[in-house]
KOLZALO-451644 format. One record per residue (C-alpha): x, y, z; chain; residue in three letters. Coordinates in steps of 0.001 Angstrom, whole numbers. Layout:
BEGIN
<xx=X, yy=Y, zz=Z, ch=A, aa=ALA>
...
REM end
This chain:
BEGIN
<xx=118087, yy=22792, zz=27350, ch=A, aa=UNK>
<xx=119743, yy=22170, zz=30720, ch=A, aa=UNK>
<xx=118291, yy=19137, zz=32849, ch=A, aa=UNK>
<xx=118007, yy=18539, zz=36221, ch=A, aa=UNK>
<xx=116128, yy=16252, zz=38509, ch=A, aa=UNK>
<xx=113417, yy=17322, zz=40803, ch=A, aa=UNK>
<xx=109996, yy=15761, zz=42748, ch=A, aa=UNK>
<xx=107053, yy=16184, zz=40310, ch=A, aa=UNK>
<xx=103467, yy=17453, zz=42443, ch=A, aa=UNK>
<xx=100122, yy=16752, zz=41370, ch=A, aa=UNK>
<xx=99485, yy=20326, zz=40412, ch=A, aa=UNK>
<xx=102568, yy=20000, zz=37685, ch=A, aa=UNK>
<xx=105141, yy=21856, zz=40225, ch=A, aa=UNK>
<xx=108266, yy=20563, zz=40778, ch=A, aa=UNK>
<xx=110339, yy=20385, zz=43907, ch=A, aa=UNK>
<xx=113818, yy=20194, zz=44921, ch=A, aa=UNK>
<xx=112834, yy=18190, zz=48590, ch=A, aa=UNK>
<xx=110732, yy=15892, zz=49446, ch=A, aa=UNK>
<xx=109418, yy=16846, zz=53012, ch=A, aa=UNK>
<xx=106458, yy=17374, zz=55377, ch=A, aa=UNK>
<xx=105062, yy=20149, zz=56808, ch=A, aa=UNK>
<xx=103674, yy=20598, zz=60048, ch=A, aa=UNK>
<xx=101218, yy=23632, zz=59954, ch=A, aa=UNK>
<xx=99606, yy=24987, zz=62658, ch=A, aa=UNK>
<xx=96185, yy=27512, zz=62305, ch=A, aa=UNK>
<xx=96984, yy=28970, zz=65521, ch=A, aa=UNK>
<xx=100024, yy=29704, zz=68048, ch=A, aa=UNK>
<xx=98283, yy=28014, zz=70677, ch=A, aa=UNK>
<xx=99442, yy=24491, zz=69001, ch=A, aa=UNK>
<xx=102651, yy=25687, zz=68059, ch=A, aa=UNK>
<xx=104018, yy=23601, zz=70417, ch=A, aa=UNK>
<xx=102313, yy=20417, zz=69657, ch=A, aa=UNK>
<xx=103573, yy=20711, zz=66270, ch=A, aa=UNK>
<xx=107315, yy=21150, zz=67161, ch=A, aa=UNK>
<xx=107144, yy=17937, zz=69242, ch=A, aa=UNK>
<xx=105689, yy=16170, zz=66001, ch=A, aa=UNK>
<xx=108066, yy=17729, zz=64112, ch=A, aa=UNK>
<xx=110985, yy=16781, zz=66464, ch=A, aa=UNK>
<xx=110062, yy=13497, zz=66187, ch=A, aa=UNK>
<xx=110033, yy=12751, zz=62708, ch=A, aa=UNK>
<xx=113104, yy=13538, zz=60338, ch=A, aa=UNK>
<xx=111533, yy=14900, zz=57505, ch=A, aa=UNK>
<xx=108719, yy=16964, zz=59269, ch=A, aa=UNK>
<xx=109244, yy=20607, zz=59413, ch=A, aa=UNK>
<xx=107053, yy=23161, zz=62301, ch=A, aa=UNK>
<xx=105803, yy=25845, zz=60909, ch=A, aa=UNK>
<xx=105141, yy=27747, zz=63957, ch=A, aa=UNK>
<xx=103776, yy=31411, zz=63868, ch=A, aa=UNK>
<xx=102328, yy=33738, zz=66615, ch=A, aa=UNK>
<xx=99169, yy=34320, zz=65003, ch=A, aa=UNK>
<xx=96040, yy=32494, zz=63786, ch=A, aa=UNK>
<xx=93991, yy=34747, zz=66296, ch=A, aa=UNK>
<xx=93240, yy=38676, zz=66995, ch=A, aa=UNK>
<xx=93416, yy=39552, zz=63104, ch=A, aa=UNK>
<xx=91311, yy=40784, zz=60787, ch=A, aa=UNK>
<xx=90551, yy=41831, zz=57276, ch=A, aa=UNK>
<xx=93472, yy=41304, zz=54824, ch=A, aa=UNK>
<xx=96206, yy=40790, zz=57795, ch=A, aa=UNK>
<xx=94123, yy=37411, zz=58661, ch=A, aa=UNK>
<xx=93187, yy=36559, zz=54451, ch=A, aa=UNK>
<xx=97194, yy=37110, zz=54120, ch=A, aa=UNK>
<xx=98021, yy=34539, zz=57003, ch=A, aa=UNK>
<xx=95537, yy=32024, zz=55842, ch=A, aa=UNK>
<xx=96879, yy=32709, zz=52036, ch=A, aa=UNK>
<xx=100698, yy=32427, zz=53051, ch=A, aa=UNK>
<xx=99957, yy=29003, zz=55267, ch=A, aa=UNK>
<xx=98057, yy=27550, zz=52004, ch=A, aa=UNK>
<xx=101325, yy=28914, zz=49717, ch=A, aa=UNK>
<xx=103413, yy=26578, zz=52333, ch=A, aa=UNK>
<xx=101421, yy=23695, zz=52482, ch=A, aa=UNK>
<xx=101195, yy=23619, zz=48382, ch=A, aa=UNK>
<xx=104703, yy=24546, zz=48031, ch=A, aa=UNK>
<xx=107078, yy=22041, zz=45991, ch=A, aa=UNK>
<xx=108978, yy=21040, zz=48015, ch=A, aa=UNK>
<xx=106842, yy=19913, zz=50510, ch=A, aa=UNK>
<xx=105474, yy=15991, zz=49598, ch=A, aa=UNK>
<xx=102938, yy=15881, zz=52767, ch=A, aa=UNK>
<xx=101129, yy=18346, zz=55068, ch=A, aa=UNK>
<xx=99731, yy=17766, zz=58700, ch=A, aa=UNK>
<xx=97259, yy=20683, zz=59208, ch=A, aa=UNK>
<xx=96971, yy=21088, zz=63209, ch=A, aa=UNK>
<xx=94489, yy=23281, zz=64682, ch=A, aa=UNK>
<xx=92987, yy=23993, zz=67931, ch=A, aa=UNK>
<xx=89179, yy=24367, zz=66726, ch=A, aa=UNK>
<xx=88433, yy=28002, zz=67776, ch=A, aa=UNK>
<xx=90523, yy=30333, zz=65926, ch=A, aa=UNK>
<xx=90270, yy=32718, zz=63065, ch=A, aa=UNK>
<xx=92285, yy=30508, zz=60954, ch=A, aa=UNK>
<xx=89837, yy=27909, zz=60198, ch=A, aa=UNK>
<xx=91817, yy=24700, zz=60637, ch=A, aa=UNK>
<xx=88832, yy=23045, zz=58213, ch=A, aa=UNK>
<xx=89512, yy=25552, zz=55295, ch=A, aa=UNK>
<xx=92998, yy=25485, zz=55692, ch=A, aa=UNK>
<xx=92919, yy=21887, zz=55375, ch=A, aa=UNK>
<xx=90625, yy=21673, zz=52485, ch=A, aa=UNK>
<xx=92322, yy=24594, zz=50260, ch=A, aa=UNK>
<xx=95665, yy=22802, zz=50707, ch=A, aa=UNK>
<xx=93886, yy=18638, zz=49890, ch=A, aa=UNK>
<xx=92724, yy=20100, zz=46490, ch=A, aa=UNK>
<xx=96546, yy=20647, zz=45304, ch=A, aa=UNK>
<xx=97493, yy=18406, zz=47862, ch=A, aa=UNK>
<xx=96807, yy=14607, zz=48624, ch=A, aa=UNK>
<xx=99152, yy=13796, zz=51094, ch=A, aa=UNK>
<xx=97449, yy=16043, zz=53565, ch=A, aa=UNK>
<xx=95504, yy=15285, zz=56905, ch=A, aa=UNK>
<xx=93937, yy=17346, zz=59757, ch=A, aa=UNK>
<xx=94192, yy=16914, zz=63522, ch=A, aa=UNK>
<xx=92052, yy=19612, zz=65792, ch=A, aa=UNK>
<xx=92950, yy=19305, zz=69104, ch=A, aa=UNK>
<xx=89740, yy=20534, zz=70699, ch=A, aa=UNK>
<xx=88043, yy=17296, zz=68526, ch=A, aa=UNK>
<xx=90849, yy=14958, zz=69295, ch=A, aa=UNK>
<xx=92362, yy=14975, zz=72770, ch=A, aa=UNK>
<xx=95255, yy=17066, zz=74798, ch=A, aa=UNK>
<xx=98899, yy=17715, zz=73987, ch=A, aa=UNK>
<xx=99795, yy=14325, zz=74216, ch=A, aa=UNK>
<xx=97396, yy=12239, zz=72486, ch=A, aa=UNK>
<xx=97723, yy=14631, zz=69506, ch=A, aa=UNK>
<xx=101412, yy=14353, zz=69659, ch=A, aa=UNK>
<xx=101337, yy=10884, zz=69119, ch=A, aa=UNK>
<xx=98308, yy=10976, zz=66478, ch=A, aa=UNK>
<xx=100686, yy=13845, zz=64619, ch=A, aa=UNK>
<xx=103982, yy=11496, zz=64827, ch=A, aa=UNK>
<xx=102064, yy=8497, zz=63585, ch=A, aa=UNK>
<xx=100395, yy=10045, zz=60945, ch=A, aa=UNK>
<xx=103292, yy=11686, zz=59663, ch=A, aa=UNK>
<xx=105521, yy=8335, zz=59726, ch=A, aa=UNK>
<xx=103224, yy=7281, zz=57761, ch=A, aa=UNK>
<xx=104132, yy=9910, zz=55045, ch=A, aa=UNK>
<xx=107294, yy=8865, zz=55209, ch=A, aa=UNK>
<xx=106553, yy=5523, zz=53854, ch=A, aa=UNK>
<xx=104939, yy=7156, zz=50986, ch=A, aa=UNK>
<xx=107611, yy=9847, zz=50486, ch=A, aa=UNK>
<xx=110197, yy=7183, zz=50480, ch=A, aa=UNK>
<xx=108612, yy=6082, zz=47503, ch=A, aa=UNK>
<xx=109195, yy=8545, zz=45403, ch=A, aa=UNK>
<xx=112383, yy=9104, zz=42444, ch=A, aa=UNK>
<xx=113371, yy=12211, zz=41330, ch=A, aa=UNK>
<xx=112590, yy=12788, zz=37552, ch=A, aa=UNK>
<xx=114005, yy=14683, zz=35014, ch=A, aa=UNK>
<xx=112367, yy=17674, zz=34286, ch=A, aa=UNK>
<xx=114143, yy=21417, zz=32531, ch=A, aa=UNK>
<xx=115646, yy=23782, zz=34523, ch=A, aa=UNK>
<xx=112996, yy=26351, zz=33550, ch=A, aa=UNK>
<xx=110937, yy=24761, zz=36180, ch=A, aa=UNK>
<xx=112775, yy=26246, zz=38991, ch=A, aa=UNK>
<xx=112132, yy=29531, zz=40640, ch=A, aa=UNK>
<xx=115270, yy=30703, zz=42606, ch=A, aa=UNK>
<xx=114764, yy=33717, zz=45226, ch=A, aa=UNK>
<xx=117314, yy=36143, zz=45599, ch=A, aa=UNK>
<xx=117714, yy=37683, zz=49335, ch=A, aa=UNK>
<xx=120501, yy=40003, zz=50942, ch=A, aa=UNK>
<xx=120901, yy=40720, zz=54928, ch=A, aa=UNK>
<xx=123520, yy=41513, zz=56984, ch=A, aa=UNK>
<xx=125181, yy=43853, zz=54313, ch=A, aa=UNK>
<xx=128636, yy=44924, zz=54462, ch=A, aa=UNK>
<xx=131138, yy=46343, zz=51653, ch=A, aa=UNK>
<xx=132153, yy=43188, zz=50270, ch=A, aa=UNK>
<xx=128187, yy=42621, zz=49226, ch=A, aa=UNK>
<xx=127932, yy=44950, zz=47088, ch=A, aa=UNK>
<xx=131381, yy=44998, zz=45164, ch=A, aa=UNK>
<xx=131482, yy=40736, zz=45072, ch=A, aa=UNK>
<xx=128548, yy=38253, zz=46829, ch=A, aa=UNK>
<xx=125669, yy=40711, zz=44810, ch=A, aa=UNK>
<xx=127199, yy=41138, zz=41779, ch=A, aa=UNK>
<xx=128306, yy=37218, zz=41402, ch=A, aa=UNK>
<xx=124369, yy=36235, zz=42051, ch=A, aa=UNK>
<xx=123443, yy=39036, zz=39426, ch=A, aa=UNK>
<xx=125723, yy=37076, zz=37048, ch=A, aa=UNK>
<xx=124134, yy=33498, zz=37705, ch=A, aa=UNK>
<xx=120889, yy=35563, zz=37550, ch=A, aa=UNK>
<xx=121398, yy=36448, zz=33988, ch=A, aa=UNK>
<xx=122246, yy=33089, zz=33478, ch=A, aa=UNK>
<xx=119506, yy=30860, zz=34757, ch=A, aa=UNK>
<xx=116697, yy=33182, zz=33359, ch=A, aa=UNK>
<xx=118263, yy=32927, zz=30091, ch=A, aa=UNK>
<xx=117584, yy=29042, zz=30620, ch=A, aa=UNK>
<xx=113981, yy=30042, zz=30873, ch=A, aa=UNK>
<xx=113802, yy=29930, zz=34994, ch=A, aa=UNK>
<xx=112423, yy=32384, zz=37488, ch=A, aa=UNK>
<xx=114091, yy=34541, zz=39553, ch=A, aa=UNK>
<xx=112242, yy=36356, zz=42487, ch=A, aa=UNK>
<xx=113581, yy=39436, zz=44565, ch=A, aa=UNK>
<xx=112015, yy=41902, zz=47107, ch=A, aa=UNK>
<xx=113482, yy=43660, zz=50169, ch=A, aa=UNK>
<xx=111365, yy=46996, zz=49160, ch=A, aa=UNK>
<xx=113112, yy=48795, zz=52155, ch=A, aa=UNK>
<xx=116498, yy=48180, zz=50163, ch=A, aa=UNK>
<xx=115492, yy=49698, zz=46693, ch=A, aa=UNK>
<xx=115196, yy=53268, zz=47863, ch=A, aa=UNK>
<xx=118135, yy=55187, zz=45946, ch=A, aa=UNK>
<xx=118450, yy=52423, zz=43368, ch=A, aa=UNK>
<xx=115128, yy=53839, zz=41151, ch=A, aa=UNK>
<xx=116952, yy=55097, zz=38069, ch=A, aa=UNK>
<xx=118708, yy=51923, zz=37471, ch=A, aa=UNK>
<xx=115494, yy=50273, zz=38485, ch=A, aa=UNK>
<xx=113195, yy=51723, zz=35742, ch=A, aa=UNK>
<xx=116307, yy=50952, zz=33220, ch=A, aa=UNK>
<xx=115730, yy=47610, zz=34455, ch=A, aa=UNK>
<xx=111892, yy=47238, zz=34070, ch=A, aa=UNK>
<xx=110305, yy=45956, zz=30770, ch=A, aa=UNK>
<xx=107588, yy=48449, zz=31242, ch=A, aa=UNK>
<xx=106196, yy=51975, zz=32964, ch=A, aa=UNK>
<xx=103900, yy=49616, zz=34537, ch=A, aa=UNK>
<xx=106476, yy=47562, zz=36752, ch=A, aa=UNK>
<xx=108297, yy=50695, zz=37511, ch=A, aa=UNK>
<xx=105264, yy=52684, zz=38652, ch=A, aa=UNK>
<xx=104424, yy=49322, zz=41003, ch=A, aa=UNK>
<xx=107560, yy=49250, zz=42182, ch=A, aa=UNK>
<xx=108374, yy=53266, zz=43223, ch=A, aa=UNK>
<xx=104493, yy=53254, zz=44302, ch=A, aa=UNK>
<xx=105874, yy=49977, zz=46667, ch=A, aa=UNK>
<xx=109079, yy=52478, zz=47966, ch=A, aa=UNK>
<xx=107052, yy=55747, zz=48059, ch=A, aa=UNK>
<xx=104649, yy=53680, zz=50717, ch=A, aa=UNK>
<xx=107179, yy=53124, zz=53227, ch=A, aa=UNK>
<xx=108401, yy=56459, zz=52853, ch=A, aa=UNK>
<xx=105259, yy=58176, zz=53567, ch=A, aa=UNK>
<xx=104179, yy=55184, zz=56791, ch=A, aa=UNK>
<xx=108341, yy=56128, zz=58437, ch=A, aa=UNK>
<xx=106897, yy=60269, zz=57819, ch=A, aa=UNK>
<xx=103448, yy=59334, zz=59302, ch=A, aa=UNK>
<xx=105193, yy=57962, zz=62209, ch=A, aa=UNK>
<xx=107565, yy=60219, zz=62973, ch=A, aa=UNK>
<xx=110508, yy=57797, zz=62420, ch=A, aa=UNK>
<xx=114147, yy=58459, zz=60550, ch=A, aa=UNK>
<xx=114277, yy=55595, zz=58361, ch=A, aa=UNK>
<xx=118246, yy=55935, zz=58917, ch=A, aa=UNK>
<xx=117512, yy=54338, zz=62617, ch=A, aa=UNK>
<xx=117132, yy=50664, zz=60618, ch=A, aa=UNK>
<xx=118395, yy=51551, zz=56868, ch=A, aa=UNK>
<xx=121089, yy=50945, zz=57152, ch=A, aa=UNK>
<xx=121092, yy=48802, zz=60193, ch=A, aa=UNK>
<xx=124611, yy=49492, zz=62637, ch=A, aa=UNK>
<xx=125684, yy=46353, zz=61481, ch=A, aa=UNK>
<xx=125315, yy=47716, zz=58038, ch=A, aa=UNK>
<xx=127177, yy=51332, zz=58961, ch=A, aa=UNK>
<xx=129595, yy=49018, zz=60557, ch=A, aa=UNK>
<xx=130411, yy=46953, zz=57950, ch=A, aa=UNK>
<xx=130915, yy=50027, zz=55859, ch=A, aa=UNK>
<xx=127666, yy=51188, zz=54200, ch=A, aa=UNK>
<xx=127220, yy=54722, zz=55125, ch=A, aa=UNK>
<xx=124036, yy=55845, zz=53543, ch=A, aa=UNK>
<xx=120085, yy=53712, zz=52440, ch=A, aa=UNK>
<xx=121289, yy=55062, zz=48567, ch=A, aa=UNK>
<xx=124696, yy=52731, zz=49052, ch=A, aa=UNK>
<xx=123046, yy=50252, zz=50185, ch=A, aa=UNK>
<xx=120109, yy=50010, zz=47843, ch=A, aa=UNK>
<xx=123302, yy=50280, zz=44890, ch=A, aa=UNK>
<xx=124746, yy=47395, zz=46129, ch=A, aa=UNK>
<xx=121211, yy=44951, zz=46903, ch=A, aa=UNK>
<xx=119929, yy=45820, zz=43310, ch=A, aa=UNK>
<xx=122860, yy=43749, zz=42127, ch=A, aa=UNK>
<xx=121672, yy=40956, zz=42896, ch=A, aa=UNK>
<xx=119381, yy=40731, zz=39802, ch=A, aa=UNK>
<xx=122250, yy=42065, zz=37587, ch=A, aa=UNK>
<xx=121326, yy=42993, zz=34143, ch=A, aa=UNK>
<xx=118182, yy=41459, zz=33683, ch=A, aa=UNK>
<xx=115171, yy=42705, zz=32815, ch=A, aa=UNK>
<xx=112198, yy=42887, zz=35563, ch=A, aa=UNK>
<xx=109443, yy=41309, zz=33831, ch=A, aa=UNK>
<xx=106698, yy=41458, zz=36724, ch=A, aa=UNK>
<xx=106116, yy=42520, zz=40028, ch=A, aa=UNK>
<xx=103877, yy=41215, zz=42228, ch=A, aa=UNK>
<xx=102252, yy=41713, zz=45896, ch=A, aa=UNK>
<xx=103197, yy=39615, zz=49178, ch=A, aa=UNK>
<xx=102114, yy=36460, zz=49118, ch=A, aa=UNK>
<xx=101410, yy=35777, zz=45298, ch=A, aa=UNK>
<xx=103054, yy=33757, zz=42713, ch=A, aa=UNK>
<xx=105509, yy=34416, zz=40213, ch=A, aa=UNK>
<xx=104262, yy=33200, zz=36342, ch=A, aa=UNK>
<xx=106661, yy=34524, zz=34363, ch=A, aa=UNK>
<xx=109795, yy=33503, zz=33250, ch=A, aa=UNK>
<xx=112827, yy=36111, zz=33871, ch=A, aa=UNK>
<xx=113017, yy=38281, zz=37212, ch=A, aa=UNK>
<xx=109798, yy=39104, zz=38858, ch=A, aa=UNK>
<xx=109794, yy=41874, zz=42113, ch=A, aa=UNK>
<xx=108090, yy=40740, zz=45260, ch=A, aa=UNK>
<xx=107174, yy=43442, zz=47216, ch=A, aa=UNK>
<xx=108625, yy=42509, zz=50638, ch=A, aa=UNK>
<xx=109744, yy=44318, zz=53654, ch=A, aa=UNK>
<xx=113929, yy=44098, zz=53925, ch=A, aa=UNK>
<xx=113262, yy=41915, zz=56990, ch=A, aa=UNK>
<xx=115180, yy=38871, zz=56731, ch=A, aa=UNK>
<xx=112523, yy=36014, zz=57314, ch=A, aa=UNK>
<xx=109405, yy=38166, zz=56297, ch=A, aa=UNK>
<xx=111057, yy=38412, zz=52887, ch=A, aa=UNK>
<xx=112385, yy=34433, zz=52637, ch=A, aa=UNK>
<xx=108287, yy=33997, zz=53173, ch=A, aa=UNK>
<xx=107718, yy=36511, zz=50404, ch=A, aa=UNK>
<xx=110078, yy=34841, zz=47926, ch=A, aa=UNK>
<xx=108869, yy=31479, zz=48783, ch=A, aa=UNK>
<xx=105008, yy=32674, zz=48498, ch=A, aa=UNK>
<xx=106270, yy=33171, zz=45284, ch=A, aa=UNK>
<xx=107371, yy=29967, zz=44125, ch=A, aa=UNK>
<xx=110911, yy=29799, zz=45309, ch=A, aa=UNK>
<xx=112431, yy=26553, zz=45564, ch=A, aa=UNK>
<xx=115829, yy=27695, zz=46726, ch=A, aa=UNK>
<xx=116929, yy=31472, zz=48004, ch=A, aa=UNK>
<xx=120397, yy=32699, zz=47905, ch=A, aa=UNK>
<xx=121332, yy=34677, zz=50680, ch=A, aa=UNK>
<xx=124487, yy=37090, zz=50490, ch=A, aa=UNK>
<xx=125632, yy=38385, zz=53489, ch=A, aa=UNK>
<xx=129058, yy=40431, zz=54917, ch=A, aa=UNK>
<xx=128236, yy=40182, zz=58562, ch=A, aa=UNK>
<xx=127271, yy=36659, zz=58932, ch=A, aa=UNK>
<xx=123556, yy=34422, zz=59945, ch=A, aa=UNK>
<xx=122759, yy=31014, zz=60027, ch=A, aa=UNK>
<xx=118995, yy=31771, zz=59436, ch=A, aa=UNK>
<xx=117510, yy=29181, zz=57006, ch=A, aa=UNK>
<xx=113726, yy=28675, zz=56174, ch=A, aa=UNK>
<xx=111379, yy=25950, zz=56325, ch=A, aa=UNK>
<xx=110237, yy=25018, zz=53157, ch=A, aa=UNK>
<xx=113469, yy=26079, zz=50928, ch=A, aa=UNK>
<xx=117065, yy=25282, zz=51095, ch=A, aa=UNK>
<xx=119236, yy=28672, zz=51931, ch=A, aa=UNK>
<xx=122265, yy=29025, zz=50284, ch=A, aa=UNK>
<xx=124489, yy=31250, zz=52358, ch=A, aa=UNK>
<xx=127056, yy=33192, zz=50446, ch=A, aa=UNK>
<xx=130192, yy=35852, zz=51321, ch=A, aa=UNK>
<xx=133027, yy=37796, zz=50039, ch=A, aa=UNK>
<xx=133836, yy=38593, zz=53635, ch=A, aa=UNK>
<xx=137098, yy=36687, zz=54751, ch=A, aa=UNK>
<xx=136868, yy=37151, zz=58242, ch=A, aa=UNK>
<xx=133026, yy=36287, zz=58742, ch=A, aa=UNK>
<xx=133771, yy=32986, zz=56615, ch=A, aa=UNK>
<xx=136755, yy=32383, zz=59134, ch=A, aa=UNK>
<xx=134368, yy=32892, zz=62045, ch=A, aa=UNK>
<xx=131122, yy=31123, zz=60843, ch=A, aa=UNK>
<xx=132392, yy=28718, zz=58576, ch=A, aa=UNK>
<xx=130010, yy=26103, zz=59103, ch=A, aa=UNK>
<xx=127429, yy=28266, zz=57888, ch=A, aa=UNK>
<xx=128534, yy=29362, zz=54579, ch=A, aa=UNK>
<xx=128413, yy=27395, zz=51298, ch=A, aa=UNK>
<xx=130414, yy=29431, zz=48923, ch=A, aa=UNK>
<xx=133387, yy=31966, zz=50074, ch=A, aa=UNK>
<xx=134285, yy=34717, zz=47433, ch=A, aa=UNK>
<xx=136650, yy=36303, zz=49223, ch=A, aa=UNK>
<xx=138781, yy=36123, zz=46294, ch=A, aa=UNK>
<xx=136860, yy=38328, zz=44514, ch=A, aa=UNK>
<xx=137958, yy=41112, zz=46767, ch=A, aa=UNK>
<xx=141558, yy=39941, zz=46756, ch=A, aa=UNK>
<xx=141451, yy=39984, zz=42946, ch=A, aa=UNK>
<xx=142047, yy=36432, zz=42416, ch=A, aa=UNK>
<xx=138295, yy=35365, zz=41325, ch=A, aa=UNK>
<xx=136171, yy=37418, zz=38836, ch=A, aa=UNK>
<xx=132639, yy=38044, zz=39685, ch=A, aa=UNK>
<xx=131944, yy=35977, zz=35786, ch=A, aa=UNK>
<xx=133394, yy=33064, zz=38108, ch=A, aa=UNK>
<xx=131821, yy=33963, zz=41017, ch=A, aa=UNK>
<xx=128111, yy=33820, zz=39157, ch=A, aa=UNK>
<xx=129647, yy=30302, zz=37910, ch=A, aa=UNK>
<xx=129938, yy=28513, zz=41397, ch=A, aa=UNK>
<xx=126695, yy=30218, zz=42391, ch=A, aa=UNK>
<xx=125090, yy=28705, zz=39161, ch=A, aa=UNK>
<xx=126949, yy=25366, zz=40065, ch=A, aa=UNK>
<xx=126136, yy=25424, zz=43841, ch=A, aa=UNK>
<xx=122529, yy=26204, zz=43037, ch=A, aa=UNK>
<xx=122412, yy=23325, zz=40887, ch=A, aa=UNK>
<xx=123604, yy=20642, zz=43231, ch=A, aa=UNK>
<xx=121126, yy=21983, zz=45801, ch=A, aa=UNK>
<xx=118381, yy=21501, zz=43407, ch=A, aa=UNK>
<xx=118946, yy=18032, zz=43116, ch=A, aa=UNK>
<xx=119589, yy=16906, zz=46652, ch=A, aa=UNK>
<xx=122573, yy=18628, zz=48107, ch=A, aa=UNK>
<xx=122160, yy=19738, zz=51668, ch=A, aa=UNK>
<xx=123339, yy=23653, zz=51877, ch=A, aa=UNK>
<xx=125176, yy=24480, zz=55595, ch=A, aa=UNK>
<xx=121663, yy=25878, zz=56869, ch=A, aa=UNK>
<xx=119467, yy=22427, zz=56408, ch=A, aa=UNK>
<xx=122355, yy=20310, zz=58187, ch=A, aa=UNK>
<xx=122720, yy=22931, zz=61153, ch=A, aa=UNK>
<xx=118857, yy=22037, zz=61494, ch=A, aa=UNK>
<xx=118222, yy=26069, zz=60874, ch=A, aa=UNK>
<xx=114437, yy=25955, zz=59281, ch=A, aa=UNK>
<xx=112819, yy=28686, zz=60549, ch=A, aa=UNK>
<xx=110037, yy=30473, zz=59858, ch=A, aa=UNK>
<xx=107116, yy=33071, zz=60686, ch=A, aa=UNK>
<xx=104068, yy=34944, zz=59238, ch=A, aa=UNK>
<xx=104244, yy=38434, zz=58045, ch=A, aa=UNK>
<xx=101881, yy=40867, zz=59904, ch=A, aa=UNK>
<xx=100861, yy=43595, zz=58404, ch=A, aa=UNK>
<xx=98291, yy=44965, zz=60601, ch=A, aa=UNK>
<xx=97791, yy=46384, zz=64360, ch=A, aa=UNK>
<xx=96108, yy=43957, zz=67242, ch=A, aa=UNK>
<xx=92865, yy=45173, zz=68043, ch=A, aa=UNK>
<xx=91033, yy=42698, zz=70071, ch=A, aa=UNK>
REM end
């Protein structure tokens, strides 16, 4: 079995960085927390617009997506910040998080002091993590213990004939080392059933997944909306996808031949080895959420048209077969196969850097988005404000 070397958690994860979040309940803080953050190299604001004015399962799904961050691998210490009177209990967030968690302290502001005492409580607090986090090696653990998210935006022609069908190739390969794969975008599937439910290891995944599609089908219906006004985007027509159906084709590549051996809601984990489906909307940082909610260490993002979006609590890889958009944005790309398209690469050596790229990320190697400084991030809102 293949090795590699990763940060071992208390809860038996493993993680491919070592850093510290900075969560805030609430968007009223958001701002406290990215002058912590700013302040400290290894701390990472997870800013959001909510915390307040939700209810039901919008607000559970919030609080359960912060808690998926603060627990996630590759995070080594939390700073939970709260104001004190939001829906979001800062308390509860705290304490969900300190059971998986050690390294993890609280600061409400409304107990505490203004903007700038709790700046400076947040900055030496989480200098203080960085002592500890400095103390800890990389061990050598199997590959099975990473989870690798799979993510397409910005679609053009070259996706679907070269960047997809090279990450479906390193797909087959890493899940036959016993890892997990994760892929959503439910938006992106519609057209693509038939190979879908040759891809599923059961009537059960398939009827999840189509009931997933058939949902936002009947909410674009309910609303009076054309679908065709986002899927596929201009950018999309532009880069020559014509139709949803061409571009679903080309996104379901991405997972190659493998089998789907689960499929799961937003915002819950992955548990079984081989490609799980995370139902996701095709949105580009909702869905790097989803994947990551789901155990991703690392997402691999193909695109034709070009972005420099990263995430905060998993290295991006950003992949392209587009010449032109490599030319242009460069310094935002970690693998060009371009030469795919040209006919001087095969997508079996395509998978083979993506497999080799995804590897040196894993143990340490910063990918183009985390030395740009792109880490962003938001919650997924699923929900209308009421109040």
């Amino acid at each position: 079995m293949l090795k590699i070397n990763m940060y071992k958690r208390e809860n038996g994860t493993y993680g491919v960085r070592n850093r510290i979040a900075v969560i805030p309940t609430v968007a009223c803080v958001n701002h406290v927390a990215e002058k912590i953050a700013s302040m400290v190299s290894l701390a990472d604001a997870y800013t959001h617009p909510y915390g307040c004015d939700q209810l039901g399962y919008d607000l559970e799904l919030s609080f359960n997506c912060l808690k998926k961050m603060g627990t996630h691998p590759n995070n080594g210490a939390v700073l939970v910040l709260g104001l004190g009177c939001e829906e979001i209990l800062p308390e509860k967030l705290y304490n969900e998080i300190k059971k998986e968690q050690p390294n993890t302290e609280l600061i409400i502001m409304q107990e505490n002091g203004g903007t700038d005492f709790c700046v400076d409580l947040g900055v030496k607090i989480c200098r203080n993590f960085e002592k500890i986090l400095s103390e800890q090696e990389r061990v050598e653990t199997d590959i099975s213990n990473l989870t690798i998210g799979v993510e397409c935006g910005g679609s053009d022609f070259t996706s679907g004939i070269a960047s997809n069908p090279s990450v479906g190739m390193f797909t087959g390969r890493i899940t036959q080392l016993g890892a997990k794969v994760v892929f959503g975008e439910t938006t992106e599937l519609m057209g693509a059933e038939k190979i879908i439910e040759n891809l599923c290891q059961n009537e059960e995944i398939f009827n999840f997944i189509t009931s997933k599609i058939k949902d936002i089908e009947d909410t674009a219906i309910n609303m009076h909306v054309d679908l065709r006004g986002t899927q596929p985007s201009p950018g999309n027509i532009e880069g020559g996808l014509s139709t949803i159906e061409e571009k679903s084709l080309g996104g379901i590549c991405k997972i190659g031949k493998s089998q789907i051996v689960d499929a799961i809601n937003f915002g819950e984990s992955a548990v079984k080895a081989g490609v799980t489906f995370v139902n996701t909307p095709g949105n580009d940082i909702a869905c790097s959420l989803g994947l990551s909610c789901a155990g991703a260490q690392i997402i691999i993002f193909t695109t034709g048209k070009g972005t420099p979006m990263g995430f905060a609590c998993a290295p991006v890889i950003k992949v392209t077969a587009n010449k032109n958009i490599f030319e242009i944005m460069n310094e935002n790309f970690d693998l060009n196969l371009s030469e795919i398209v040209e006919g001087s690469l095969s997508i079996k050596e395509g998978g083979e850097m993506v497999f080799n790229k995804v590897i040196e990320t894993a143990e340490g190697n910063e990918t183009c988005a985390e030395k740009l400084g792109h880490r962003e991030f938001s919650l997924y809102r699923v929900s209308p404000i009421l109040t």
